[in-house]
C-alpha positions in Angstrom: -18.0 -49.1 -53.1 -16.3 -47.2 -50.3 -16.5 -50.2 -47.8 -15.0 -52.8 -50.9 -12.6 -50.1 -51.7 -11.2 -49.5 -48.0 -11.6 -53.7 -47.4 -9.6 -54.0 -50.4 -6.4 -51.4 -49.1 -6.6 -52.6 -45.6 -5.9 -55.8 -46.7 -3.0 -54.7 -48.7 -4.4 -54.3 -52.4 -2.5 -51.8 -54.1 -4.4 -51.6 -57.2 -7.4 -50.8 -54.8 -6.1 -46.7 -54.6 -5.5 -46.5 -58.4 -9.1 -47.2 -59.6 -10.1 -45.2 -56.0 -13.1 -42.4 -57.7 -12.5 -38.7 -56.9 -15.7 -38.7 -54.9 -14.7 -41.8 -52.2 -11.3 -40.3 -51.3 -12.9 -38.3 -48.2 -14.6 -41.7 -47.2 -10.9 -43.1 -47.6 -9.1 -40.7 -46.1 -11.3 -40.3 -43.5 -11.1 -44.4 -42.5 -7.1 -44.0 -42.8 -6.9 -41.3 -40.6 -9.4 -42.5 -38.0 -7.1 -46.1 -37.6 -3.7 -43.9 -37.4 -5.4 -41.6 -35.2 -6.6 -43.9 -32.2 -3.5 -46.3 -32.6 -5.3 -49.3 -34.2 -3.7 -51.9 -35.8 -6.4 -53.4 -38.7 -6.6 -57.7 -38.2 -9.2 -58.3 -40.7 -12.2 -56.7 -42.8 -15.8 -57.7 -43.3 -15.5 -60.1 -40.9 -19.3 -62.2 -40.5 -20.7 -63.0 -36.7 -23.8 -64.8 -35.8 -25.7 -66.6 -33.3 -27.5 -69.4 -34.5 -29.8 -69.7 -31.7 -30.7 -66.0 -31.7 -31.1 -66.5 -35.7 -28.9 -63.1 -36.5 -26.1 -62.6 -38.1 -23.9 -59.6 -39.4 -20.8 -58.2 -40.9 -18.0 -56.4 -38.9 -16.4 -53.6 -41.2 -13.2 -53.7 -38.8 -11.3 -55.8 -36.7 -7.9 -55.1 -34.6 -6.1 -54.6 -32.0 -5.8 -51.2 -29.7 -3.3 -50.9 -26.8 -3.2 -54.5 -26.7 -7.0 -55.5 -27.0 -9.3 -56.2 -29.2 -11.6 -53.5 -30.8 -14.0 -53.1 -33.5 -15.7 -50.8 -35.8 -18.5 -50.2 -38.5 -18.3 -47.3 -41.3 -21.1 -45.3 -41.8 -21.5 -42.7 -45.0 -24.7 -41.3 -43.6 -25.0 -37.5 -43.0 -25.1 -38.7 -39.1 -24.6 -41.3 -36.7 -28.0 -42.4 -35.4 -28.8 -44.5 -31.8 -29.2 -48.4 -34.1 -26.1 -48.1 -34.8 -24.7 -48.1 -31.4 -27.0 -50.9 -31.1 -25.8 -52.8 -33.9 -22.2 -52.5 -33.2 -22.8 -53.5 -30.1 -24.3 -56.7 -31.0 -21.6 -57.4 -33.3 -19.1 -57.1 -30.8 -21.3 -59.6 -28.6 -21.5 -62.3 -31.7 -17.9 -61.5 -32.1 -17.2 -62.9 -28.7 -19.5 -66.1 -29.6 -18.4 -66.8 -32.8 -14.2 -66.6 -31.6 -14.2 -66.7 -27.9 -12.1 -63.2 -27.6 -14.1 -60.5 -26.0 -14.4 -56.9 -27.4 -13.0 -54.2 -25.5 -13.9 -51.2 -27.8 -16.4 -51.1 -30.6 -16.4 -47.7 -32.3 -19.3 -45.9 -35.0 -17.5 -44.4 -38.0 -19.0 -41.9 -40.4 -17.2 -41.4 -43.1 -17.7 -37.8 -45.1 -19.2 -37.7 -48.6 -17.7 -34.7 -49.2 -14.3 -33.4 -48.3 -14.0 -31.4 -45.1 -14.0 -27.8 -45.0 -11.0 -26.2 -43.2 -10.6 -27.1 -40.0 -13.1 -30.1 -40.0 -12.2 -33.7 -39.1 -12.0 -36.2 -41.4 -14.0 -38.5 -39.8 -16.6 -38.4 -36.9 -15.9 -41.6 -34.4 -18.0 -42.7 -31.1 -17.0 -45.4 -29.0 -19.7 -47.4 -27.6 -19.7 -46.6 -23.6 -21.0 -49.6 -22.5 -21.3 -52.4 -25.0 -23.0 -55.2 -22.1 -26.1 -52.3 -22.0 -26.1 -51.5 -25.3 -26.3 -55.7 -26.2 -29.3 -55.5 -23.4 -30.6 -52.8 -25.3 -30.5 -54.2 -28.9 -32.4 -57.5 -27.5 -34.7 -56.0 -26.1 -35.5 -54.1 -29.6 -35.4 -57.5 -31.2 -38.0 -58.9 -28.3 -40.4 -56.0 -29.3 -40.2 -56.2 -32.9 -41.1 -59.7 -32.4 -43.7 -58.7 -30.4 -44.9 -56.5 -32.9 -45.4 -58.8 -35.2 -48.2 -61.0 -33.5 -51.5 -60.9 -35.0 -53.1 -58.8 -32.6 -50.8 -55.9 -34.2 -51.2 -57.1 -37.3 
């Protein structure tokens, strides 16, 4: 509900913050201040990527522009961020590239609170991918294993 909910304001639904539940606003608040906080200007939401020949596809939470370039990002509401989703992001910001031509110059990992922040917390905790070329190498690999895996000898 918190991604339709912040899909739905980025894209300039006004109605979206009156039916906004008590319980998402630190989710909300959290996405607003993390875009006015790194100077990103929002393009488009929920935007799909895929690679036909790879057989994956996936949805971008975020897409704009930072000084100039192109940058992504992906909302998490999970009590931390874990390593996959580095992976993940980063392969979304690869299939981005395919799918449009434009190449990704940041790709960031948003979580989002649950709760609001005590005094003196942030509102949000955000990690840029370092290097999203190692990360891609890294996530196909994964996929090459778990394809592996699933050969009968394993089975």
């Amino acid at each position: 509900q918190a991604h339709s909910l912040i899909h739905r304001l980025l894209e300039g639904d006004t109605t979206a913050a009156e039916e906004m539940p008590v319980e998402l606003r630190p989710a909300i608040l959290g996405a607003s201040a993390f875009l006015r906080d790194n100077g990103i200007q929002p393009i488009q939401t929920e935007f799909t990527v895929w690679d036909p020949v790879l057989k994956v596809a996936g949805t971008i939470d975020g897409v704009g522009f930072r000084d100039g370039a192109v940058c992504i990002w992906d909302w998490k509401r999970s009590k931390r961020l874990y390593p996959e989703n580095f992976l993940q992001i980063s392969a979304y910001a690869r299939l981005f590239e395919l799918t449009t031509g434009h190449a990704v110059k940041e790709a960031y990992v948003v979580r989002l609170p649950q709760t609001p922040p005590k005094a003196g917390e942030a509102p949000y905790e955000a990690r840029q991918v370092r290097d999203i070329a190692a990360s891609w190498r890294t996530y196909r690999l994964a996929m090459q294993l778990q394809e592996a895996l699933k050969e009968e000898q394993y089975a």
